[in-house]
ROZA-529373 format. One record per residue (C-alpha): y, x, z; residue in three letters. Coordinates in nm, 2 decimals. Example, Ala and Ser with C-alpha at 12.3 -4.5 7.8 and 13.67 -1.06 7.14 Angstrom:
# ROZA-529373
        y        x        z   resn
    -0.45     1.23     0.78    ALA
    -0.11     1.37     0.71    SER
***
This chain:
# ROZA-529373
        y        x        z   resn
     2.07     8.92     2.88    UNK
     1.78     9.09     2.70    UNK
     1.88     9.41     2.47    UNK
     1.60     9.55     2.31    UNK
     1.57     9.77     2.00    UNK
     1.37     9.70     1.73    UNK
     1.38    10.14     1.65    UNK
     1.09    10.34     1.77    UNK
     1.14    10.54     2.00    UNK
     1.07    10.90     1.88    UNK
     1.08    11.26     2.04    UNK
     1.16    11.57     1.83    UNK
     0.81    11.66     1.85    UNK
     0.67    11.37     1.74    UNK
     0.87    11.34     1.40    UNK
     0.85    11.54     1.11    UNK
     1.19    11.66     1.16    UNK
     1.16    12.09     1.18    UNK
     1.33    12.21     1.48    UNK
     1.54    12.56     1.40    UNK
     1.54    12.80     1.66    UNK
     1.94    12.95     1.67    UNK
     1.96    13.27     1.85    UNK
     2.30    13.39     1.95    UNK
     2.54    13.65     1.67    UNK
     2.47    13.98     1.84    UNK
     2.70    14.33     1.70    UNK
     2.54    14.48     1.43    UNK
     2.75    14.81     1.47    UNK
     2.99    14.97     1.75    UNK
     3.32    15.16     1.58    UNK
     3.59    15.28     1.78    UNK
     3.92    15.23     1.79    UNK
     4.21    15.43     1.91    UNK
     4.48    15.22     2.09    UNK
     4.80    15.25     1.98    UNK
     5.15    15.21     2.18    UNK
     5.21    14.83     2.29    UNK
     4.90    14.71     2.16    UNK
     4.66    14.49     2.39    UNK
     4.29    14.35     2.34    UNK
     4.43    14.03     2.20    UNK
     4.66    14.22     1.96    UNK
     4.38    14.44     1.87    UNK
     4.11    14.14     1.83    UNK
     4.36    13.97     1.61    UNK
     4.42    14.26     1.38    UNK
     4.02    14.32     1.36    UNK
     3.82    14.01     1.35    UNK
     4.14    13.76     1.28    UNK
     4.10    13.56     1.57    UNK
     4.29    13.70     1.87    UNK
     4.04    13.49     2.09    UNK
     3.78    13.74     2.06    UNK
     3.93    13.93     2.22    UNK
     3.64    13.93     2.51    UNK
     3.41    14.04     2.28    UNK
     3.62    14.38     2.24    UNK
     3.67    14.39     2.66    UNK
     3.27    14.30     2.72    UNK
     3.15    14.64     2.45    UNK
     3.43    14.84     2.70    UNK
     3.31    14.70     3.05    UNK
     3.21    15.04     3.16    UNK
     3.56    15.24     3.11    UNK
     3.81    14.94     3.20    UNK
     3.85    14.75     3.52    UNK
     4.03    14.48     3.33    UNK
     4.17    14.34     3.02    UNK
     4.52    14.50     3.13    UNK
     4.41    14.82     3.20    UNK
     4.39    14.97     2.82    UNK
     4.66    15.18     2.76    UNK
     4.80    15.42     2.40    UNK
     4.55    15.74     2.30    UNK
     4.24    15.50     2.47    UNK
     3.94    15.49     2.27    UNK
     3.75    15.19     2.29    UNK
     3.45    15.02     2.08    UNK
     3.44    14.72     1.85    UNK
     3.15    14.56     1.78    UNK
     3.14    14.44     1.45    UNK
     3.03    14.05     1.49    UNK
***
């Protein structure tokens, strides 16, 4: 059985088709935040950005002054970038 294509074969740089560079969302700002009772990075991620999954966004700007995402606690103060 013989399967060949009639299309030529065409890299990106060969076409006319622009290529877009896409370079990653970085923060724009840092604000803080001071924790309040029962509240935890995914609580806090929801109530900021709407999307408690972003929640390592929050954790990654805080690297330095928690060992973990379980370690934040009422009266911290900790930074959210604004994304």
């Amino acid at each position: 059985m013989n399967l060949k294509s009639d299309k030529k074969n065409e890299s990106p740089a060969s076409s006319n088709q622009k290529v877009s560079s896409v370079s990653p969302k970085l923060p724009k700002e840092i604000t803080s935040y001071k924790v309040q009772k029962g509240e935890t990075l995914w609580s806090i991620s929801k109530k900021i950005y709407n999307n408690p999954y972003l929640w390592p966004v929050i954790y990654a700007a805080n690297a330095d002054q928690l060992n973990s995402p379980d370690t934040i606690e009422a009266s911290d103060t900790i930074k959210i970038p604004n994304i």
